[in-house]
C-alpha positions as CSV (number, residue, x, y, z in Angstrom):
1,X,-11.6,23.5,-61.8
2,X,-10.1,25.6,-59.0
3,X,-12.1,27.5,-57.0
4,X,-10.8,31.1,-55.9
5,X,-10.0,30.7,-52.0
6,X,-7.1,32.7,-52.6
7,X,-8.4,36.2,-53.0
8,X,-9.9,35.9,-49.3
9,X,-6.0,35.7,-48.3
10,X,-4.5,38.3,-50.7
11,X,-6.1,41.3,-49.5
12,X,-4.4,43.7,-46.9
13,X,-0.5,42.3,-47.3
14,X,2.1,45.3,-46.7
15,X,4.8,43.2,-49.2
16,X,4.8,42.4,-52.8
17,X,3.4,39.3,-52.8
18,X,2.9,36.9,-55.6
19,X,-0.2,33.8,-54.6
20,X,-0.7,30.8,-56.9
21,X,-3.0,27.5,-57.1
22,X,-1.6,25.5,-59.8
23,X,-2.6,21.7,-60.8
24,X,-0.2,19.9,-63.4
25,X,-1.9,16.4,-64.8
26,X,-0.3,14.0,-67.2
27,X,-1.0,11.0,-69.1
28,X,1.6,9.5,-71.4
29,X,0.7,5.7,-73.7
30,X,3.4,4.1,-75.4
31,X,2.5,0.9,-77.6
32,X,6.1,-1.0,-78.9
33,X,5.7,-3.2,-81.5
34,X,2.1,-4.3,-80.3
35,X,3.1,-4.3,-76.0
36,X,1.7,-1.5,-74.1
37,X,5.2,-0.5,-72.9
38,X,4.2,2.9,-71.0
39,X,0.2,3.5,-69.4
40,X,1.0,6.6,-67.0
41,X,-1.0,9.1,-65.4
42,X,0.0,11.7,-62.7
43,X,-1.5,14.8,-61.3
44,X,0.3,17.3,-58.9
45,X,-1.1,20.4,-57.0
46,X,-1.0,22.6,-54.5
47,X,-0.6,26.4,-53.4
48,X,2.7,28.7,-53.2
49,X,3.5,32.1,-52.3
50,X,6.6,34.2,-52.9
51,X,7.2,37.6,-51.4
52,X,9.7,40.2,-52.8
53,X,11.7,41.8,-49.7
54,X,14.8,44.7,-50.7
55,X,16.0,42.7,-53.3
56,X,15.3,39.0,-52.2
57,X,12.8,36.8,-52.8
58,X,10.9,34.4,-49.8
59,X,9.4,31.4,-51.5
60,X,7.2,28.8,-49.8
61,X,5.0,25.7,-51.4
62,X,2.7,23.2,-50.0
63,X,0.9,20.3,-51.9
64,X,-2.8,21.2,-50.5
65,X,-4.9,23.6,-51.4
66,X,-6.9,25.0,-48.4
67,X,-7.4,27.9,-46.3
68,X,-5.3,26.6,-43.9
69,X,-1.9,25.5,-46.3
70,X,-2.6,29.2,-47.9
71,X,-2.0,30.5,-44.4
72,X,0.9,28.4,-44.0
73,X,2.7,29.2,-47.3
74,X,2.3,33.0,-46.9
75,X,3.5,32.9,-43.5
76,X,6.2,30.8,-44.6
77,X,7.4,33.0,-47.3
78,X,7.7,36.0,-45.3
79,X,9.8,34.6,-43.0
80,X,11.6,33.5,-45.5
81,X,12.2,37.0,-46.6
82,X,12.9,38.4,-43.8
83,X,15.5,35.9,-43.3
84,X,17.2,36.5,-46.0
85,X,16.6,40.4,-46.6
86,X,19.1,40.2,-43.1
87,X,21.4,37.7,-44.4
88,X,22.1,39.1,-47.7
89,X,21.4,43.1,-47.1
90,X,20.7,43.8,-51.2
91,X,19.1,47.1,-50.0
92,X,17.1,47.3,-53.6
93,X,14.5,49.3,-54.5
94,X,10.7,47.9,-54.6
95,X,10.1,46.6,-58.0
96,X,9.0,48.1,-61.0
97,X,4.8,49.3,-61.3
98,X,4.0,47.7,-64.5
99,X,-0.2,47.2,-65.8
100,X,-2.1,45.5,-63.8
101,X,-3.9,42.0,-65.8
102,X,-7.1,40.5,-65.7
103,X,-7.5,37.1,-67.5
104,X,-10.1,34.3,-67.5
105,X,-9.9,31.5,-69.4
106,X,-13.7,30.2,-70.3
107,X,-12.6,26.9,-70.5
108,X,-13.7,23.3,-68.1
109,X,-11.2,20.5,-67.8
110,X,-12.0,17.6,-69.2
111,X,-11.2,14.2,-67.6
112,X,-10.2,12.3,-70.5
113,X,-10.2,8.3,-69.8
114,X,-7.1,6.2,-70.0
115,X,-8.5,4.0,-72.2
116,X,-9.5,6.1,-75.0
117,X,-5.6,7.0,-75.5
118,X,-4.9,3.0,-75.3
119,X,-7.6,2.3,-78.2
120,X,-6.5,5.2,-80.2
121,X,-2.8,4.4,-80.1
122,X,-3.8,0.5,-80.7
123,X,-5.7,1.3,-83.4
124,X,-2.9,3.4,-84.9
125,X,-0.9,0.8,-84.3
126,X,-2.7,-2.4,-86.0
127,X,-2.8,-0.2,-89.1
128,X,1.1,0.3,-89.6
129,X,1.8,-3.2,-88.9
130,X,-1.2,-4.4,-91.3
131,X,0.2,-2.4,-94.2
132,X,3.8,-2.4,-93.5
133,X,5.0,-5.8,-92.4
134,X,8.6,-5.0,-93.2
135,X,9.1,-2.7,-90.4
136,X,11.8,-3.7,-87.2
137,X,9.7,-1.9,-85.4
138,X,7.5,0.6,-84.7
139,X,6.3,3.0,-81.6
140,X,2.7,4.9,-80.9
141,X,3.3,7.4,-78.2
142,X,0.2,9.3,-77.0
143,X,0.7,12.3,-74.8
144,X,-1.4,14.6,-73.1
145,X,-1.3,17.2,-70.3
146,X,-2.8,20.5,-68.8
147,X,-1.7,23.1,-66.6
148,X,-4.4,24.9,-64.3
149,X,-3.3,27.8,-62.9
150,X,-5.0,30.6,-60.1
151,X,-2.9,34.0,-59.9
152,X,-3.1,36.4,-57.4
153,X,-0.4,39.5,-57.1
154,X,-0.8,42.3,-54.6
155,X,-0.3,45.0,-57.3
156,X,-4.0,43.8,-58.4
157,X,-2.7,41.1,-61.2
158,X,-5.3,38.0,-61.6
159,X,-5.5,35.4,-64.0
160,X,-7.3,32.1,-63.9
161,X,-5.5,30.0,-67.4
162,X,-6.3,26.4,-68.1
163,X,-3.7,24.9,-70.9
164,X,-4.2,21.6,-72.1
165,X,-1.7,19.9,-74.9
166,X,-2.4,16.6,-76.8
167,X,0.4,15.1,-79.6
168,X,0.6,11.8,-80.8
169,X,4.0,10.7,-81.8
170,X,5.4,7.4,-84.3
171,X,8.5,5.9,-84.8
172,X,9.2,3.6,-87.3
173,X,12.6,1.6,-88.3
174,X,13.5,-0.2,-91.2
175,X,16.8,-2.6,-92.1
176,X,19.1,-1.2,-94.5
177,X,20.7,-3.3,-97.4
178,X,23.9,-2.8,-95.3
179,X,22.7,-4.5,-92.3
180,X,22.2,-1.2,-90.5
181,X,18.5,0.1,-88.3
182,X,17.5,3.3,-90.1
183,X,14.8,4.7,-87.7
184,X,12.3,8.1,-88.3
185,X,10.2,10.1,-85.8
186,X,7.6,12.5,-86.4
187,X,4.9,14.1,-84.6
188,X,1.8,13.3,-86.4
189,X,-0.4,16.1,-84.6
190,X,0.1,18.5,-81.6
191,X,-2.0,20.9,-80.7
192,X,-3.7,23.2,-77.6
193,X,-6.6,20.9,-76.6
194,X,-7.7,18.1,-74.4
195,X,-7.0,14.8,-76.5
196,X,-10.8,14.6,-77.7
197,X,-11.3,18.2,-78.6
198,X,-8.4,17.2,-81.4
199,X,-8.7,13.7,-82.3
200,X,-11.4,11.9,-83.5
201,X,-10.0,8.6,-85.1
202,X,-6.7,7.3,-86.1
203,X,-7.6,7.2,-89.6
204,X,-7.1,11.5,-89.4
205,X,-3.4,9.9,-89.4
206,X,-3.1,7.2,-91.9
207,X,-2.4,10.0,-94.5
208,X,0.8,11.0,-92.2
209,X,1.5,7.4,-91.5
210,X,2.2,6.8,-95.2
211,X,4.1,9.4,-95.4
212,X,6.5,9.0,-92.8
213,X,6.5,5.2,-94.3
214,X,8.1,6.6,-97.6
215,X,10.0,8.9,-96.4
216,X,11.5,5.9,-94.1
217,X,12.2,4.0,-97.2
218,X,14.0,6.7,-99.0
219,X,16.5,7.4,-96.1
220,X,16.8,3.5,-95.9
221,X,18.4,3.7,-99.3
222,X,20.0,7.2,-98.8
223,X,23.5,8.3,-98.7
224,X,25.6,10.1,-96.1
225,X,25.9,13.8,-96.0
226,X,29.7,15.2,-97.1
227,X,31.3,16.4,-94.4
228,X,31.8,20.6,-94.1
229,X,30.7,23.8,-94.5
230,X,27.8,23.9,-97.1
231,X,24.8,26.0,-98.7
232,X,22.1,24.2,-97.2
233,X,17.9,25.2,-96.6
234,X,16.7,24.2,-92.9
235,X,13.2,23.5,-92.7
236,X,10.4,25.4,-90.0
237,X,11.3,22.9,-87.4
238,X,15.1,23.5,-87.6
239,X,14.9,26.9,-87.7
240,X,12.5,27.1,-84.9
241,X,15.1,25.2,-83.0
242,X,18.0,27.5,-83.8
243,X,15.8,30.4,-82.8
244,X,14.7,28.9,-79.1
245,X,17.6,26.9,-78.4
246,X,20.5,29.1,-79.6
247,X,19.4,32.4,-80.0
248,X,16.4,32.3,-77.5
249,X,18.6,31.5,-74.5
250,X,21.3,33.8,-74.9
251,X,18.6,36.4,-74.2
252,X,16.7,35.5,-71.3
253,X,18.1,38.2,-69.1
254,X,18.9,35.8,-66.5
255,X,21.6,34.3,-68.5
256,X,22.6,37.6,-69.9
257,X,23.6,38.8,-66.6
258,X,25.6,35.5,-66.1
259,X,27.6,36.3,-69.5
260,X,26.0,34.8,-72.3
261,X,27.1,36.3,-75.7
262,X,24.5,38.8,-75.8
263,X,25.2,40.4,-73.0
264,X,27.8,42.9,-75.1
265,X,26.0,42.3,-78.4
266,X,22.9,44.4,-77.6
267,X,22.1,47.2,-80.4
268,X,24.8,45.1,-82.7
269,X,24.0,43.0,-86.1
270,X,24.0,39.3,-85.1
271,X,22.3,38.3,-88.3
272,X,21.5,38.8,-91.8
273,X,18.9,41.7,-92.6
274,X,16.3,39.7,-93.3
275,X,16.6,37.7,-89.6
276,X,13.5,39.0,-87.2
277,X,13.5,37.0,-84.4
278,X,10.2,37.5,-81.9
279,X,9.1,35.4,-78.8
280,X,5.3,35.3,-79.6
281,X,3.5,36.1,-76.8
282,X,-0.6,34.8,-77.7
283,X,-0.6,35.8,-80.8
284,X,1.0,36.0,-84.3
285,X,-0.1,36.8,-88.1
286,X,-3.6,37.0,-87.0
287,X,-4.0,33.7,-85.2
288,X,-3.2,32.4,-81.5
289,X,0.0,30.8,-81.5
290,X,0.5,27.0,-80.3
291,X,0.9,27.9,-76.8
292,X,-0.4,31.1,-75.9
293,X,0.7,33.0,-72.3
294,X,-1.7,36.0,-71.5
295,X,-0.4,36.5,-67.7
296,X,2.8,35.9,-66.4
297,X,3.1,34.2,-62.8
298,X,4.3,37.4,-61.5
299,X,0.7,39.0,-62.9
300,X,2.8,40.6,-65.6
301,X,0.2,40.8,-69.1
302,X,2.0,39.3,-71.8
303,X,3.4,40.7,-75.1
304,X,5.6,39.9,-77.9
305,X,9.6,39.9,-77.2
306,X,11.2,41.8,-80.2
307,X,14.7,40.1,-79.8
308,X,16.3,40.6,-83.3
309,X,15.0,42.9,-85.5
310,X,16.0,43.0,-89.1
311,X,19.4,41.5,-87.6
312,X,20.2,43.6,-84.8
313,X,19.7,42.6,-81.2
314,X,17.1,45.0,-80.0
315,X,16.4,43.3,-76.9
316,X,15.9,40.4,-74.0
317,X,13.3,38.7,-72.4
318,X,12.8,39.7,-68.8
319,X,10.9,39.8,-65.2
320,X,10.3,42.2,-63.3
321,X,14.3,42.2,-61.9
322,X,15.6,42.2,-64.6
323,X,14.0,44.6,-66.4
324,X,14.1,47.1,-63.6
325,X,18.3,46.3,-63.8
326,X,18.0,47.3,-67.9
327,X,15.7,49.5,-67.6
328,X,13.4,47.8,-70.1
329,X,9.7,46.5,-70.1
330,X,8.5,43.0,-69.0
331,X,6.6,41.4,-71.2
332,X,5.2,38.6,-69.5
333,X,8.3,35.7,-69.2
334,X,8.4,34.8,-66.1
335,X,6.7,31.2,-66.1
336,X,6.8,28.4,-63.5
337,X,5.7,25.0,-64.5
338,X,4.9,23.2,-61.2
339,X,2.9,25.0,-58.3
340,X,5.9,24.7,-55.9
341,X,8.5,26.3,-58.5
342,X,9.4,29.8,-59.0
343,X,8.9,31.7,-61.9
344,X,12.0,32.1,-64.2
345,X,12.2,33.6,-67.2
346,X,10.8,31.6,-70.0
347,X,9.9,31.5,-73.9
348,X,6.6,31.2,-74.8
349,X,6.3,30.6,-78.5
350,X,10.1,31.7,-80.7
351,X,10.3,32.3,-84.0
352,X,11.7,33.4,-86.9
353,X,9.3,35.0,-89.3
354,X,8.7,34.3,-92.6
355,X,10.6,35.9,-95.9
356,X,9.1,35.9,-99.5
357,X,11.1,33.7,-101.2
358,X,9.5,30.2,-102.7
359,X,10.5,27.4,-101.4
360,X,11.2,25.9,-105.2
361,X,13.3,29.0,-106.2
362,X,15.6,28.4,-102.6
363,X,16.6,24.7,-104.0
364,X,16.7,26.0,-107.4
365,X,19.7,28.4,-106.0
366,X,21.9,25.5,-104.7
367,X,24.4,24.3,-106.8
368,X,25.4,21.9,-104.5
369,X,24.1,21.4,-100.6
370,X,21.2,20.1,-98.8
371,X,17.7,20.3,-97.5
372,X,17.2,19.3,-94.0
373,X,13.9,18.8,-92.9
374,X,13.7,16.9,-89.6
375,X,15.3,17.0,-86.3
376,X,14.8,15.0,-83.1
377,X,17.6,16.9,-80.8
378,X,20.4,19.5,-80.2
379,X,21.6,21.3,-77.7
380,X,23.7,24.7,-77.5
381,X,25.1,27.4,-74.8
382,X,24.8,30.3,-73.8
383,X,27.6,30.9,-76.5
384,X,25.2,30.8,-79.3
385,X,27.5,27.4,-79.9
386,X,24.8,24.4,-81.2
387,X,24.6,21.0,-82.6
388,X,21.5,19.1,-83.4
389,X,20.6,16.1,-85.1
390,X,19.2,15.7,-88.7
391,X,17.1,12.9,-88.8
392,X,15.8,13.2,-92.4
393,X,16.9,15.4,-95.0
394,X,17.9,15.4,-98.8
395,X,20.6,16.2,-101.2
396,X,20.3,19.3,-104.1
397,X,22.3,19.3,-106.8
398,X,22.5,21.6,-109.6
399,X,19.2,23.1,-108.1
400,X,17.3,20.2,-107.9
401,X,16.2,17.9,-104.8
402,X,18.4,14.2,-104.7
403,X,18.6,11.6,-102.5
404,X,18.0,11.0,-99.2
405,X,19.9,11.2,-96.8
406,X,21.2,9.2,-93.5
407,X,21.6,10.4,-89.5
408,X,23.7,13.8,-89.9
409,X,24.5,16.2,-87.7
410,X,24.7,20.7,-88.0
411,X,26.7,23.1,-86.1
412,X,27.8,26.7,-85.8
413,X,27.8,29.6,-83.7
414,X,24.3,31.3,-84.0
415,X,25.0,34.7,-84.7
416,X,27.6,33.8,-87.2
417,X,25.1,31.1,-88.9
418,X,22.0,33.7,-89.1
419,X,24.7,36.1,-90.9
420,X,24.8,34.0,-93.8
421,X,21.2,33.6,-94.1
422,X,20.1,35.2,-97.3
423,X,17.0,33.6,-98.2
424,X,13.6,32.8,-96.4
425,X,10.7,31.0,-97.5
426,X,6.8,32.7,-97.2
427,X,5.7,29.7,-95.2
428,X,5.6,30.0,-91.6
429,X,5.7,26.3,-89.7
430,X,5.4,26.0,-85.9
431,X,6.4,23.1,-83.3
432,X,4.4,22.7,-80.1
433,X,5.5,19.0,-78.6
434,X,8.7,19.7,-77.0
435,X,9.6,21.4,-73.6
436,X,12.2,23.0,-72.6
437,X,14.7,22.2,-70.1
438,X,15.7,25.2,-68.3
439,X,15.8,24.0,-64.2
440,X,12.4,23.0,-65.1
441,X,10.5,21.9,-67.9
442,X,8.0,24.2,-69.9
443,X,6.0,23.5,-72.8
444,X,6.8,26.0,-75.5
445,X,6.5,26.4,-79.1
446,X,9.0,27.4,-81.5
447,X,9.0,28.1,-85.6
448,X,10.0,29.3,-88.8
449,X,10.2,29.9,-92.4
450,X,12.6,27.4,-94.3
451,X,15.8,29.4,-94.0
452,X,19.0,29.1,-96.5
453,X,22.1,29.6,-94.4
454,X,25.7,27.8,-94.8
455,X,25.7,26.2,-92.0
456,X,28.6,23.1,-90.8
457,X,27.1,19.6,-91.4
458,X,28.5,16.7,-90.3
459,X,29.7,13.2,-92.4
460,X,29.9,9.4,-92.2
């Protein structure tokens, strides 16, 4: 745990000042086939300071955590905005007042041994090859890592979060009749939690095992997808990553000012009526989300992003800048993931919510299309322009579910895809394994009903 030396140094500075203590640790097992392919463990920390000066920004790290490095960093960063405040002569106003937050997590860090995520994944591991021989091979990948951070801003801000995340991860591939490796991934469990606050034994996981197992045997035998635009239900996961990765980051005001498409689409339908997309702050439908943010790192207290709202885009996701430049609200999305980054502005937990539709009556609509239910990448622009990979997914005709089918790929234009949408399912599904990529990596969460859309799928 980190203690609070920071609070003797934040009292009595003239400028805006932003002081952080963060400590990132990670461990990451990886069993291949029965070899212990990956055993790491890494933990970074330190202290950093940044100081807002007319416009600019002085920014300073240092990987210790003492008085004396605190000293250094906030010395540091003034000059550092002094120096530029001359260089670059922005001549802005101080930033925007917003509420002042105050959050504690109650929470200890737990040092989890190494060793406990190499049984667990063995164990895993001698039970898929004891019941399924047949495999060409088959990966355990055990991941877990916190965040620890200590938040100081002179407007009076403080926050003290701990974050831990623990998933487990399996891929198994079979041989196809045609000679072909048809491979599947899934992530058998990710949650918030230190690795023994959510895992017990691997037999929680046969269950998910098997079922990733069958799955892998249908799209052994399955077909490829036909080529074109088609009526076809994404699952949570999909959807989840349309929202994030090609809605989401069109509206980080960051990327807005550098001409992303929403940048003239605000107040404008850019989906179907029954499209609300939010960026969750802590919580949603009752419940804490995956990955909840309560302070921001510039002290900001968190709230939900309304970014489309019964399909018109009714707003971005901000700091303090930017929201000032808009003249809208922050709501807590400026994160940074190591002590010696800056904030930038982040997602937290994105989704599309849930519709009323059954999941049955969606398939039972579709002449002719298919349901996609897993993917294992994409990417997109600040366009809205995406592709991702379909890793698992299943044909309908004449309303009813078919055969598997093989490695596919979707694309579109966001706004132009979440037009079409005309169907959501009641269920709401979330992802919390991944992080995104922006200059830095985050963990955030991301999720959905299953949505009907045409969408463009790809062919052999």
């Amino acid at each position: 745990m980190l203690q609070d030396i920071l609070k003797n140094h934040i009292n009595g500075l003239s400028d805006y000042t932003e002081l952080r203590s963060q400590i990132n640790s990670s461990c990451k097992v990886r069993i291949s086939s029965g070899n212990l392919v990956a055993n790491s463990r890494v933990t970074a920390g330190g202290v950093s300071a940044r100081v807002y000066k007319n416009g600019v920004y002085g920014f300073a790290s240092m990987g210790e955590y003492s008085d004396e490095s605190i000293k250094n960093v906030l010395n540091a960063a003034r000059d550092n905005a002094l120096f530029l405040d001359r260089s670059v002569n922005k001549g802005k106003p101080p930033l925007m007042e917003t509420e002042k937050a105050f959050y504690v997590e109650k929470k200890d860090f737990i040092d989890v041994p190494q060793k406990v995520l190499i049984d667990y994944a063995r164990q895993l591991d001698d039970y898929i090859v004891n019941k399924y021989p047949d495999l060409a091979s088959r990966s355990v990948i055990i991941s877990a890592d916190s965040i620890e951070r200590l938040l100081h801003v002179t407007t009076g801000s403080f926050s003290h979060s701990i974050s831990p995340r623990s998933c487990i991860y399996v891929n198994l591939a079979a041989e196809a009749s045609d000679g072909s490796t048809v491979e599947l991934f899934d992530v058998m469990n990710c949650g918030r939690g230190y690795f023994t606050e959510l895992f017990t034994s691997p037999e929680e996981l046969y269950e998910k095992v098997d079922d990733l197992y069958e799955k892998l045997m249908a799209k052994k035998e399955g077909v490829f997808s036909e080529a074109g635009i088609c009526d076809c239900i994404i699952d949570s996961s999909i959807a989840g990553m349309i929202a994030h990765e090609a809605v989401g980051h069109t509206v980080e005001a960051d990327l807005v000012l550098a001409g992303s498409v929403a940048a003239t689409n605000l107040g404008k339908q850019v989906a179907s009526d029954k499209i609300t997309i939010v960026d969750f702050a802590h919580t949603a439908f009752g419940k804490e989300v995956p990955l909840p943010v309560y302070v921001d790192d510039e002290g900001t207290p968190c709230e939900d992003a309304v970014l489309i709202k019964d399909g018109i885009l009714t707003g971005y996701m901000n700091n303090k800048e930017s929201a000032m430049h808009f003249g809208m609200k922050p709501l807590g999305n400026a994160r940074a993931f190591g002590f010696s980054d800056e904030p930038l502005i982040r997602m937290r937990n994105t989704a599309i919510l849930p519709g009323t539709d059954k999941l049955s009556d969606m398939i039972a609509s579709i002449d002719k299309g298919y349901y996609l239910t897993r993917t294992q990448n994409g990417q997109a622009d600040t366009t809205g322009e995406f592709m991702f990979g379909i890793t698992m997914g299943y044909e309908i005709k004449n309303g009813k579910l078919g055969r598997a089918i093989r490695d596919t790929t979707i694309s579109g234009v966001a706004f132009e895809t979440l037009k079409t949408v005309d169907m959501l399912s009641d269920k709401m599904g979330w992802s919390s394994s991944g992080y995104c990529g922006k200059k830095q990596p985050m963990p955030v969460s991301d999720g959905g009903p299953d949505v009907k859309c045409r969408i463009n799928i790809g062919g052999r």
